[in-house]
C-alpha positions in Angstrom: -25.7 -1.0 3.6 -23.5 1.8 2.9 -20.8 0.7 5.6 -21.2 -3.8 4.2 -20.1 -1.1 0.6 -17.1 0.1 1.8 -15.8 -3.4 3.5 -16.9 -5.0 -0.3 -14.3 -2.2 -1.5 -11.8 -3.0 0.9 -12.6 -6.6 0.2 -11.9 -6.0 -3.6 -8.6 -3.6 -3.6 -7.3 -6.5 -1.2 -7.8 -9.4 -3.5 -6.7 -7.0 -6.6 -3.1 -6.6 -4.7 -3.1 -10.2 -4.0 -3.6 -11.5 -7.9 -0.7 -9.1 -8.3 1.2 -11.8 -6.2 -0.5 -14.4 -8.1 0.6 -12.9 -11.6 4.3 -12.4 -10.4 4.1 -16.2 -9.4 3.0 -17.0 -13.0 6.0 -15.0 -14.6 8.6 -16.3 -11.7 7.2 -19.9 -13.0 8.1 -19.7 -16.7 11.3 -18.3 -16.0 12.5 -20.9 -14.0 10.5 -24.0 -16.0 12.9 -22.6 -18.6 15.9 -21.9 -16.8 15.8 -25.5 -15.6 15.1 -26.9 -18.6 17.9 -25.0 -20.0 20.5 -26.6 -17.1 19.4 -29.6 -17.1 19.4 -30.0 -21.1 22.6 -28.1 -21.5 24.7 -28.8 -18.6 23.0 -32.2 -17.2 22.3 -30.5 -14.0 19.1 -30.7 -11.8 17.7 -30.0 -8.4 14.0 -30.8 -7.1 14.3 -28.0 -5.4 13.7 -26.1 -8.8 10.5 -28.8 -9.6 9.3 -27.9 -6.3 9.5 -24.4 -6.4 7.3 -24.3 -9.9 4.9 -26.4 -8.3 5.3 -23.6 -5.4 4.6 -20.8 -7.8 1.4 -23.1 -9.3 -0.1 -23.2 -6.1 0.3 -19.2 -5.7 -0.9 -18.8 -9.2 -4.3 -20.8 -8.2 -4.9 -20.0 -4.7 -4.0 -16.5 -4.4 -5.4 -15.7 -8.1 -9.4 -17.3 -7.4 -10.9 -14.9 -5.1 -9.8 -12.1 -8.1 -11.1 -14.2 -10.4 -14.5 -14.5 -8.4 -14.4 -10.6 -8.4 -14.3 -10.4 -12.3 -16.7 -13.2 -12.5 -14.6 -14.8 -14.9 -15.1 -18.6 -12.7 -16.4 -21.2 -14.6 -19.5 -21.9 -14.6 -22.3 -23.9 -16.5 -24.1 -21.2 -18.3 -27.0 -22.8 -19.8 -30.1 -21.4 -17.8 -28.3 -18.7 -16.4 -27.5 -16.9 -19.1 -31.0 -16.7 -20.6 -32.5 -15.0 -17.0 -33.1 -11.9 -16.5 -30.8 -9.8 -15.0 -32.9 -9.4 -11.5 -33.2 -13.9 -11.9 -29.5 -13.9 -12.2 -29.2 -11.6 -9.0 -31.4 -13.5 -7.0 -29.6 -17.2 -7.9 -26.4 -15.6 -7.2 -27.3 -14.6 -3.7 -28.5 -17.9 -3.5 -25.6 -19.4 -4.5 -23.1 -17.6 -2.5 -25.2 -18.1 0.8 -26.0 -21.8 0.6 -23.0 -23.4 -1.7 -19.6 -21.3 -2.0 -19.3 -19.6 1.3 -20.1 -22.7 3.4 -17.7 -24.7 1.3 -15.4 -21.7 1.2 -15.2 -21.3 5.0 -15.4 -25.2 5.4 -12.3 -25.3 3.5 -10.3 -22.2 5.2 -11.3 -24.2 8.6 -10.0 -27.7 7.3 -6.8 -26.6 5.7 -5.4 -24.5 8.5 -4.3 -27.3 11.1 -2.7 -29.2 7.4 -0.9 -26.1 7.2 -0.1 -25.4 11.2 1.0 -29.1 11.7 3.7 -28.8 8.4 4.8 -25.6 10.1 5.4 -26.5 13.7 7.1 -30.2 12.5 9.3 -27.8 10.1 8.1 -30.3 8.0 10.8 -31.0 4.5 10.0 -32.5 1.2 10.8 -35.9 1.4 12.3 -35.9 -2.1 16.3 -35.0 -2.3 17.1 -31.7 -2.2 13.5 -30.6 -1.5 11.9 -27.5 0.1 10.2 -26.6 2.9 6.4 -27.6 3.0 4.7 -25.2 5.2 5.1 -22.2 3.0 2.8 -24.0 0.2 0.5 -25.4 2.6 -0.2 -21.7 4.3 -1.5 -20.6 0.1 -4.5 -23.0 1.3 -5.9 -21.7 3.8 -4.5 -18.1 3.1 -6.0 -19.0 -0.8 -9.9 -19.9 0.8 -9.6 -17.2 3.5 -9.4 -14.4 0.5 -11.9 -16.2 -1.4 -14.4 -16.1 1.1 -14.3 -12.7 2.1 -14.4 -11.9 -1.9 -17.7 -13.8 -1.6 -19.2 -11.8 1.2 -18.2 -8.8 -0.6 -20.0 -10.2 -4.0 -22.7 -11.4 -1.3 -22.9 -7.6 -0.7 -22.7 -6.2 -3.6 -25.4 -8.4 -5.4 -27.8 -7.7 -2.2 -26.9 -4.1 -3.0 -27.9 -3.8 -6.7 -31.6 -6.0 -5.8 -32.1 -3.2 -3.2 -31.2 -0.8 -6.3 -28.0 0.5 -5.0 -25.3 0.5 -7.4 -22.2 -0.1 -5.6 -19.0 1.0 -6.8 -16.6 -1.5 -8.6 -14.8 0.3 -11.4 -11.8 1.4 -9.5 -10.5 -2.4 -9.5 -11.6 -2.7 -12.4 -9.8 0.3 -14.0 -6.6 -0.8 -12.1 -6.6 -4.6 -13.6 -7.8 -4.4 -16.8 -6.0 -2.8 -19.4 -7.4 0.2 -22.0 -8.6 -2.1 -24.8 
């Protein structure tokens, strides 16, 4: 168990450096929403280029940003029984859960978006609007985007195993990394 630990922490710093990527795409998406709002307002100038690009830095945002958000389990979810378990319940239908419904979707999805993103890549496949970009570099954030958030599954897989078997696995240095001194 103590060696599935240390890939679960590996797993985590991974995807905690990723949804730095994810965070600079949100940022690098305002700034150029309002920068092209700014030329095309205020100079009548526009590309798609620019349109593409935010919808670019979207897909970044989402895809690389998930399997982080899985890691702070902050993904929606419909809390109405869940919530009232018991803490060794909620283990239990998490394990569950990870085993029979995200990680074969998960891995489903890493499998089916790879030859979307190969074929775009060895076409050199364009936008087909004027002035568009390159497609392949968007399609790669899927099955980069399900990669990562299956291996942070096996990693929550681990660590929930871990804390029925009364381990108590170590996740606070992420944590202390992300999330700011309240």
């Amino acid at each position: 168990m103590d060696g599935l630990l240390v890939f679960s922490r590996i797993v985590d710093k991974l995807n905690g450096y990723v949804s730095k990527l994810a965070d600079l795409a949100v940022v690098a998406a305002c700034f150029i929403s309002a920068g092209n709002a700014f030329i095309r307002y205020g100079v009548s100038y526009s590309s798609n280029a620019w349109l593409e690009v935010q919808w670019y830095l979207f897909a970044a945002t989402f895809m690389l940003g998930a399997s982080y958000t899985l890691f702070r389990n902050e993904h929606v979810r419909v809390d109405l029984l869940y919530g009232n378990m018991g803490e060794r319940t909620r283990l239990w239908v998490d394990v569950f859960g990870f085993i029979f419904f995200m990680l074969p979707a998960t891995i489903l999805l890493t499998y089916m978006t790879f030859p979307f993103f190969w074929d775009s890549f060895i076409r050199h496949e364009d936008s087909a609007n004027a002035g568009g970009l390159i497609r392949w570099p968007v399609k790669l954030l899927m099955p980069l985007g399900f990669f990562l958030l299956s291996l942070q599954g096996f990693s929550e897989l681990i660590k929930r195993v871990a804390l029925l078997r009364g381990m108590k696995p170590d996740i606070e240095v992420v944590v202390e990394y992300h999330r700011p001194e309240q």
